[in-house]
N, C-alpha and C positions, 0 to 999 in steps of 0.2 A: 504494500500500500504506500502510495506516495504519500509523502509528509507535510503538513501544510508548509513549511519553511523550505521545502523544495520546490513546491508549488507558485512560492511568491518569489523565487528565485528564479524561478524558469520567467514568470511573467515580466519582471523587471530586465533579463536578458533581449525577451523578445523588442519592447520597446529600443533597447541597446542596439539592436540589431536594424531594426527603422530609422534609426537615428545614424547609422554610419559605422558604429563601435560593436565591440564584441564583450560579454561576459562571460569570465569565466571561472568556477567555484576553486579554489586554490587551499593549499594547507591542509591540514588532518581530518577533514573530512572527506578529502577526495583518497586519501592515506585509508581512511577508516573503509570507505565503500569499495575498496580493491582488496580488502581483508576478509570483505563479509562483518564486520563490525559494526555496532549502529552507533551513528554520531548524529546530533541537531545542531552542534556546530558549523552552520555554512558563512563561509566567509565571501564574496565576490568583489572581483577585480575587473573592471573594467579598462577596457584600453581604446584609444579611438574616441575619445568623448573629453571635452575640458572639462575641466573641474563645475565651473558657473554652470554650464550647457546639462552638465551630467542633476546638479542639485535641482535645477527645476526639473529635469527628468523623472527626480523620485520624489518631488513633493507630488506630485498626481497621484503616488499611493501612499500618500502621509506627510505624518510630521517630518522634516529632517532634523537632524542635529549635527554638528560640524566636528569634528573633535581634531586635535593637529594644526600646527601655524604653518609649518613651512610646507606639510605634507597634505594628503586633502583625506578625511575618511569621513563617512557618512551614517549616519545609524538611522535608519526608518524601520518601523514597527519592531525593532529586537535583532535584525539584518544587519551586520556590516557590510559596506557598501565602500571599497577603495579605491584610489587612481593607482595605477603599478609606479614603484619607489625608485630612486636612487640615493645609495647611502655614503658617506664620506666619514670615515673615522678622525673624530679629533680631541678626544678621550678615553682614558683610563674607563674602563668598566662596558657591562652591556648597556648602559643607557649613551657613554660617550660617542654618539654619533649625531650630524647633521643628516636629517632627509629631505628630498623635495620630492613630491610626487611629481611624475611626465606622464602624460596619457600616451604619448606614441612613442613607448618606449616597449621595443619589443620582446612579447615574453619570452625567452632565452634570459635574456638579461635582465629582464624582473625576476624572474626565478633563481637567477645565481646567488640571487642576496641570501635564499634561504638556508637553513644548515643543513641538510641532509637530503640526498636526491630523493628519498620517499617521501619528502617534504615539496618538491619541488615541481608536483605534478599537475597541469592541469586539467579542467574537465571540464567541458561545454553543456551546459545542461539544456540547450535548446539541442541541438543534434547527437550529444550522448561521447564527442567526439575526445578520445584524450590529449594531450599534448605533453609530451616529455622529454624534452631537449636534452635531459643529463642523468638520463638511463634508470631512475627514479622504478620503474616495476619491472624491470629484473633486478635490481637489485633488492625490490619486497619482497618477490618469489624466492631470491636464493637466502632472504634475512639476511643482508648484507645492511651496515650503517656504513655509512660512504658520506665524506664532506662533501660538498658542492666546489667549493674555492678554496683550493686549499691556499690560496693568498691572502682570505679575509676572513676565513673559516675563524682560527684564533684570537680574531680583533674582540670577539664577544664569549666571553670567558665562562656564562651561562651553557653556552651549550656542551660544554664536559660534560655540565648534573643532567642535561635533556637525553646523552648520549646514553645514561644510566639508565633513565627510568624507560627509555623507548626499548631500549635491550632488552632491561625486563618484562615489558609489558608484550613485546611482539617476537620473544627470543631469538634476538638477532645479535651479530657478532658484526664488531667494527673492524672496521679493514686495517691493516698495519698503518699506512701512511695516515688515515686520518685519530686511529690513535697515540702517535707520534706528536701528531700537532695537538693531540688535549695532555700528554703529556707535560711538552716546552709549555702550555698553556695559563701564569698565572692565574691564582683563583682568589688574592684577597681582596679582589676589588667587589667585592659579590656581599650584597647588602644580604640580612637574615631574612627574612621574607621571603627573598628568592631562593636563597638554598633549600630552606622550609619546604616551598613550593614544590620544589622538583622531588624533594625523599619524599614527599608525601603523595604523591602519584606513584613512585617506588614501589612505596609499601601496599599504598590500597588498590591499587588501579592493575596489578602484576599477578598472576598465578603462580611466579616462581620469584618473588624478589633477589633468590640469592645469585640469581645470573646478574642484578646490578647491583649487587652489593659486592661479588666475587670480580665484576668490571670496575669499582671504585678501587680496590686493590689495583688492579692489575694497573692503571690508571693514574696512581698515586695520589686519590683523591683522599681515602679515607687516611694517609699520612699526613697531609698537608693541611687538610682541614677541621680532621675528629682523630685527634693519635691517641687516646685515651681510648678509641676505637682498637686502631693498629697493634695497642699492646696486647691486645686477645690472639693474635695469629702466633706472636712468642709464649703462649701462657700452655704449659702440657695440663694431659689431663691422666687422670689413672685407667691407664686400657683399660681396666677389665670395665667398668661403668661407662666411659667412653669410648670404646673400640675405634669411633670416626675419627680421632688427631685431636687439636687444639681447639683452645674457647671459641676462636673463631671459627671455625668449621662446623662446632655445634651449632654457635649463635646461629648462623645462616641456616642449619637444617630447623632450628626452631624455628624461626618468622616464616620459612617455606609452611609446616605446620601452622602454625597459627594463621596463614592468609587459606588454609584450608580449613578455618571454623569461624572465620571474622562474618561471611554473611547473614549470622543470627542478629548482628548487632547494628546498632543504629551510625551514622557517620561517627560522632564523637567517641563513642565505643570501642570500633574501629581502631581509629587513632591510637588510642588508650593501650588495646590489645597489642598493635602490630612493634609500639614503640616499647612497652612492657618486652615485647618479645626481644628487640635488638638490644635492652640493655641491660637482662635481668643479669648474665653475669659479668658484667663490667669490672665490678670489684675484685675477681677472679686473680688480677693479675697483682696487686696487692697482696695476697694472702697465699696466696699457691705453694706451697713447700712439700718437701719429700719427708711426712712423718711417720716412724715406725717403719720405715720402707715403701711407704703408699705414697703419693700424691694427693695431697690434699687441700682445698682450700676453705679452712673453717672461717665461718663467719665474714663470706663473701657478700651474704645479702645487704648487711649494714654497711659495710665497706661502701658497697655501690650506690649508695644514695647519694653523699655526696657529689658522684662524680655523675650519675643521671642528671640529677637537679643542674648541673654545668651544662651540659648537652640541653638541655633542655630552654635553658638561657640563652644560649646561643642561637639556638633554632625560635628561640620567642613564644617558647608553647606554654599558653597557660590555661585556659578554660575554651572550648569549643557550643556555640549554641546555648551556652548556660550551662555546660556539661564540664567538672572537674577532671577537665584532662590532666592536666598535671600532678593534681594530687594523685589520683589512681595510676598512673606508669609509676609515681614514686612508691603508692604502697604492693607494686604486685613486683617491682625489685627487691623489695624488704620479705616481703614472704612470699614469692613463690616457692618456697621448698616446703611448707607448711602442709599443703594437701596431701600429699606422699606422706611427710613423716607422720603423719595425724593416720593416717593408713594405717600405718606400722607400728604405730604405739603400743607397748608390751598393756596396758590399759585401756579402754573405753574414751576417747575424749570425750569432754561435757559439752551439755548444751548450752550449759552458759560458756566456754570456749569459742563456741559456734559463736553464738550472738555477740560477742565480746570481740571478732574479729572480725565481722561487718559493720562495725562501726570505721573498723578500718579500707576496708578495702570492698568492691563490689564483688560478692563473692561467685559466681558467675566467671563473669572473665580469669578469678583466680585461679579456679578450677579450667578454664581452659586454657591459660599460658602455662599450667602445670601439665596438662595432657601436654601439650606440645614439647612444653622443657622433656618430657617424659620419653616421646617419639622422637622426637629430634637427634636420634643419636644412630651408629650404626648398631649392629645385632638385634639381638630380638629381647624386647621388655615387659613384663607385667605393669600395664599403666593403667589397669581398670581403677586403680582408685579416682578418679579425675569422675566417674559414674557413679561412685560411693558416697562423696564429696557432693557431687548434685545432689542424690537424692536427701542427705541427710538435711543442707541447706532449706531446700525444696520442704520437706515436712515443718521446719519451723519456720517457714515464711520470711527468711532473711536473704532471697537471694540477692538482691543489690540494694539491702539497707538496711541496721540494726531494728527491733521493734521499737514502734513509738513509745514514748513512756505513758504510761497509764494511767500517773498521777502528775496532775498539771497546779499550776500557781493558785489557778481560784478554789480549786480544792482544798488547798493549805489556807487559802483566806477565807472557806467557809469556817477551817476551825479554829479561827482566830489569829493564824500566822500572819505576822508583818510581814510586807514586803523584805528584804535583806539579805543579810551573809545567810543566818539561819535557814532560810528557806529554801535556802541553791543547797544545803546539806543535806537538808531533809530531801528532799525530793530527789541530790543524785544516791544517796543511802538506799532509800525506796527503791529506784530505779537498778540499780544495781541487784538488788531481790530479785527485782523480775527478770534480768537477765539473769540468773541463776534459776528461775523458774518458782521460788518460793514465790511468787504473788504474780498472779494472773487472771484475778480482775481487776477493776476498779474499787471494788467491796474490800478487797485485799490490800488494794494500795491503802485506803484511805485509813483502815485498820491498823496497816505497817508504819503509817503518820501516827497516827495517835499512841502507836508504842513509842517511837519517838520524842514525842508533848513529854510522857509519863517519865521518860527518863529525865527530862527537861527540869521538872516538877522534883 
């Protein structure tokens, strides 16, 4: 079924077409529709049209808006709508460039500007016709990344993280020459936000993220940029519990896991899940020693927080939607090893343990960065606990948040309690009951106050 944004894209071509000029759909959506992939991303280029001549063109199907001084881009009903560019480098970073838009500038050379020939395709949506000047769909078919220029490919320091996350996302391999040039490539010029941007498509947008996370390696990004990263590829682990090699090798089989449970969860979740997954053992290299003869690294979890909350600074990740991202990657670094050993407990854990640890953490995703910490490794493991862990969450109703407390303020000022210090006692005292299960009504709480009063008394 056509789309309606393809629909208004064909229409606005055809007038293109009456008028002298040609449109044509350019960039990741023409990338996406040679995939089989679905994109509503349509971008159009127009060529053959001025700028002035083009904007009353498309006010007849709406509002326009102008965006760019020296370049011309057009947004009507949600549509970009561009002149094809020329760019002139005369800065540091990917914004340091001068552009002007030419309308008769031919596409060959409007498309050199872009990074990657799978990038640089275009597609006629009035005759269906492609155009690809620089080999752009054989190189999709063989999954080749391949620069465009390799004279101006480097000028824009951004596309290293683009070459990561599209590797991951469409398992393709960059060709030597253009990974050479993201090599020589500085990368401090790369504001947070944008590097944010691109792991974050990594992570969620990839069925395997560790082909760009194993391409950041190879790439020398994740040295240059996150080396508190790079210490995981030196950190050994004890074969027998790891058979796969070093922290990093694990890390990478866990996120590959984890983006194989993340579609339960909402985008913020997500996030939460995927980043919990790349830095629960961060601390790893910190504590790692050979004790008794083992390999061990006790008390990696705490370790790691610290150096999460860094990464996390840097990348500018703090709450998603209203959604505590940050806090939750920091608590599922601290205890993902917690559902296994609660498994394993020569004991019964309590149920107030349970409730006492969804205060901390959504215990849901816990339970599944713990499956995945769990699989994530070579050989074969018993990970059913990560099932055990659900269901037992699941019966007390805490999967992503400790029980409300039972006894609230006006209760305490029906029996006369002041507002004050006293009253935050009484009530986390009480509450504390009920997360052990000793009071579970309100009949109960209000009781467990009044024992309270009498001690008072």
């Amino acid at each position: 079924m056509q789309s309606a944004e393809l629909t208004f894209a064909r229409a606005i071509a055809e007038d293109v077409h009456a008028r002298g000029g040609r449109a044509l759909v350019v960039g990741g959506y023409v990338r996406d529709q040679l995939l089989g992939h679905p994109s509503k991303d349509i971008d159009l280029e127009v060529f053959g049209v001025p700028a002035d001549d083009l904007k009353a063109l498309l006010a007849r199907f709406g509002a326009v808006n102008t965006v760019g001084e020296s370049f011309t881009v057009f947004k009507v009903q949600g549509l970009d709508v561009s002149l094809p560019r020329r760019e002139s480098k005369v800065g540091r970073g990917h914004k340091g460039f001068v552009v002007h838009g030419d309308p008769f500038l031919p596409f060959d050379e409007a498309a050199r500007r872009r990074d990657f020939t799978i990038n640089a395709i275009g597609w006629d949506p009035r005759t269906g016709e492609y155009l690809d000047p620089h080999g752009g769909r054989a190189d999709l078919e063989a999954r080749v990344l391949r620069m465009v220029d390799a004279r101006t490919f480097g000028e824009d320091s951004l596309r290293v993280l683009r070459a990561l996350q599209f590797a991951a996302r469409f398992g393709c391999r960059v060709d030597e020459a253009t990974a050479g040039v993201c090599r020589a490539t500085p990368l401090d010029d790369l504001p947070a936000e944008r590097v944010w941007g691109e792991l974050e498509k990594l992570l969620l947008r990839s069925p395997r993220p560790s082909v760009g996370l194993h391409l950041a390696r190879d790439l020398d990004v994740v040295g240059r940029l996150w080396p508190t990263l790079e210490a995981l590829a030196r950190c050994p682990q004890d074969p027998e519990w790891h058979p796969e090699g070093d922290v990093w090798t694990h890390t990478c089989m866990v996120v590959d896991e984890a983006a194989t449970r993340k579609a339960a969860f909402t985008h913020p979740e997500q996030v939460a899940l995927m980043l919990g997954a790349l830095l629960h053992d961060i601390g790893k290299p910190l504590v790692t020693a050979e004790i008794d003869g083992r390999i061990k690294s006790p008390g990696h979890e705490g370790e790691g927080v610290p150096l999460a909350t860094a990464l996390l600074d840097a990348w500018q990740v703090h709450t998603l939607e209203g959604y505590p991202v940050r806090a939750q990657v920091l608590a599922l670094v601290a205890w993902h090893m917690l559902p296994g050993a609660w498994w394993k407990a020569p004991e019964p854990v309590s149920d107030g343990a349970f409730r006492r640890l969804a205060r901390k953490v959504d215990m849901v995703l816990l339970a599944r960065l713990s499956e995945a910490d769990c699989n994530g490794r070579g050989g074969t493991f018993d990970c059913s606990f990560g099932q055990w862990f659900l269901d037992r969450v699941a019966a007390l109703g805490v999967e992503h948040a400790p029980p409300a407390p039972l006894l609230l303020g006006r209760h305490l000022i029906a029996l006369g309690v002041a507002p004050g210090p006293r009253m935050g006692e009484i009530l986390k005292a009480v509450y504390e009951q009920q997360l052990d299960g000793a009071v579970t009504t309100l009949e109960e709480a209000i009781d467990a106050a009044r024992g309270n009063l009498k001690f008072d008394s």
